[in-house]
C-alpha positions as CSV (number, residue, x, y, z in Angstrom):
1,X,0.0,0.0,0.0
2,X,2.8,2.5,1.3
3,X,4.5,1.5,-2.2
4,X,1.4,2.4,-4.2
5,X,0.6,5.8,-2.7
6,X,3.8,6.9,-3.2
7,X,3.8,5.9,-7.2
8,X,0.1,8.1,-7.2
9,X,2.0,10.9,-5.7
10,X,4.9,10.9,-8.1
11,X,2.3,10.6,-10.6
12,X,0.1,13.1,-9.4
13,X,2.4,15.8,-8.7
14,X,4.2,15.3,-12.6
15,X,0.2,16.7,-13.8
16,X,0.6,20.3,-14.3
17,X,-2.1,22.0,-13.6
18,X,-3.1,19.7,-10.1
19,X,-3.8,21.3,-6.6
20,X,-1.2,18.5,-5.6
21,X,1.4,19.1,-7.6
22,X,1.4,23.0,-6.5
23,X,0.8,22.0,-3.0
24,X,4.5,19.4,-3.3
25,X,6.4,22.8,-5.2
26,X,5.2,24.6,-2.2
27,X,6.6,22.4,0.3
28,X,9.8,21.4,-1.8
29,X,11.0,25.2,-1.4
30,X,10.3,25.5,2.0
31,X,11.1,21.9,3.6
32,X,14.3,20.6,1.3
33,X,17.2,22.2,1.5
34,X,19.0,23.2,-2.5
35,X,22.3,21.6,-3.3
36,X,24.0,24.4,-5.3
37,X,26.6,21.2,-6.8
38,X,24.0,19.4,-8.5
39,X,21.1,22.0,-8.6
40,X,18.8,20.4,-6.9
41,X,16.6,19.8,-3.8
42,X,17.5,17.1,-1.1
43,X,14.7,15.4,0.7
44,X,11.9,15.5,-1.8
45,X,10.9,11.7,-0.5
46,X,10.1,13.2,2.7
47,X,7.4,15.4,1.0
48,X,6.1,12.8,-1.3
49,X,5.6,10.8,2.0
50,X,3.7,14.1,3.4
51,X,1.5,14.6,-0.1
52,X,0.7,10.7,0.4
53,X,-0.4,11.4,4.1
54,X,-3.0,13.8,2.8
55,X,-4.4,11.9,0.1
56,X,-5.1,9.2,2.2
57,X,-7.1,11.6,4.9
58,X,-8.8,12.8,2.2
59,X,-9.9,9.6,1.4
60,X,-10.4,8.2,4.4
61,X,-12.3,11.5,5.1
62,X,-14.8,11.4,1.7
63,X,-15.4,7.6,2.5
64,X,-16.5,7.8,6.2
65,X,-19.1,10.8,5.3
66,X,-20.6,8.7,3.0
67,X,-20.5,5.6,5.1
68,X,-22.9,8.1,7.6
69,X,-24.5,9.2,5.0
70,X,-25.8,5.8,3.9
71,X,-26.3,4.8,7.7
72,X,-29.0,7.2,7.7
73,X,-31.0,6.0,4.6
74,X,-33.9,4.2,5.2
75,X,-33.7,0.5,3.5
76,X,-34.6,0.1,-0.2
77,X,-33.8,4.1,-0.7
78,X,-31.4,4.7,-3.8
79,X,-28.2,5.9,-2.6
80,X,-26.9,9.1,-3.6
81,X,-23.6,9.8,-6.1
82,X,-20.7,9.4,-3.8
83,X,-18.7,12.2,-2.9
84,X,-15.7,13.3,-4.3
85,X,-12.6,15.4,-4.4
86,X,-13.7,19.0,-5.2
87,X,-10.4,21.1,-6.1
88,X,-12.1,24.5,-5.6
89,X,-13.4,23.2,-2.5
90,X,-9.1,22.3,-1.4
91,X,-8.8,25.9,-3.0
92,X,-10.9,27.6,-0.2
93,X,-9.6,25.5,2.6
94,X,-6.1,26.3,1.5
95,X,-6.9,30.5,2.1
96,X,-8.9,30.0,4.9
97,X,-12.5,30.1,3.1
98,X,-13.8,26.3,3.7
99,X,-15.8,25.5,6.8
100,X,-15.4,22.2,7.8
101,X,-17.6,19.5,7.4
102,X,-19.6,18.9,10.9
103,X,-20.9,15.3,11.5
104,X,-24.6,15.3,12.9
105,X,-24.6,13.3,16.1
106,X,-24.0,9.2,15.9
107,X,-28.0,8.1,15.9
108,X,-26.1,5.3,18.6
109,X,-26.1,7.8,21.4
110,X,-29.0,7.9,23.9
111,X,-28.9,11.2,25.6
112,X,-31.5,11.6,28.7
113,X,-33.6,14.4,29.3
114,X,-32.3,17.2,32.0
115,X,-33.6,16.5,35.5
């Protein structure tokens, strides 16, 4: 798995107009230091590793909101599309714009009325 993340990251961050790719240039410049001999950066795995990180919360985060979302639908109900990576969605998180997602509570918990 570790393997396979990494070769989506390489691949992703060679596309040249991908929110990925500008987020590993980013990060390059300011985490690996530049070998003036051979002209360039040292340490680039350790990024790749980072970018790989955060595609795998972003998964893990898209699959468990529709995991509650179909744990709410009544039986025999059509599902709804899945949801997926939005990059204007990463583009307001990154300034500061998104809100984050807020989960409703688990329908699990039993809360008692106040005495």
């Amino acid at each position: 798995m570790k393997r396979m993340m990494v070769l989506i990251v390489w691949n992703v961050i060679q596309q040249a107009n991908c929110e990925w790719a500008k987020i590993y240039e980013r990060l390059v410049r300011r985490k690996c230091s530049f070998n003036e001999k051979t002209r360039q950066y040292t340490g680039r795995l350790t990024v790749v590793g980072r970018i790989a990180g955060q595609i795998i919360s972003t998964i893990f985060v898209l699959l468990k909101r529709d995991q509650e979302l179909l744990s709410k639908l009544p039986p025999g109900t059509k599902p709804p599309e899945p949801a997926l990576y939005d990059p204007e969605v990463h583009r307001r998180h990154c300034t500061g714009q998104y809100q984050a997602y807020t989960r409703s509570k688990s329908s699990n918990i039993i809360e008692f009325p106040p005495h």
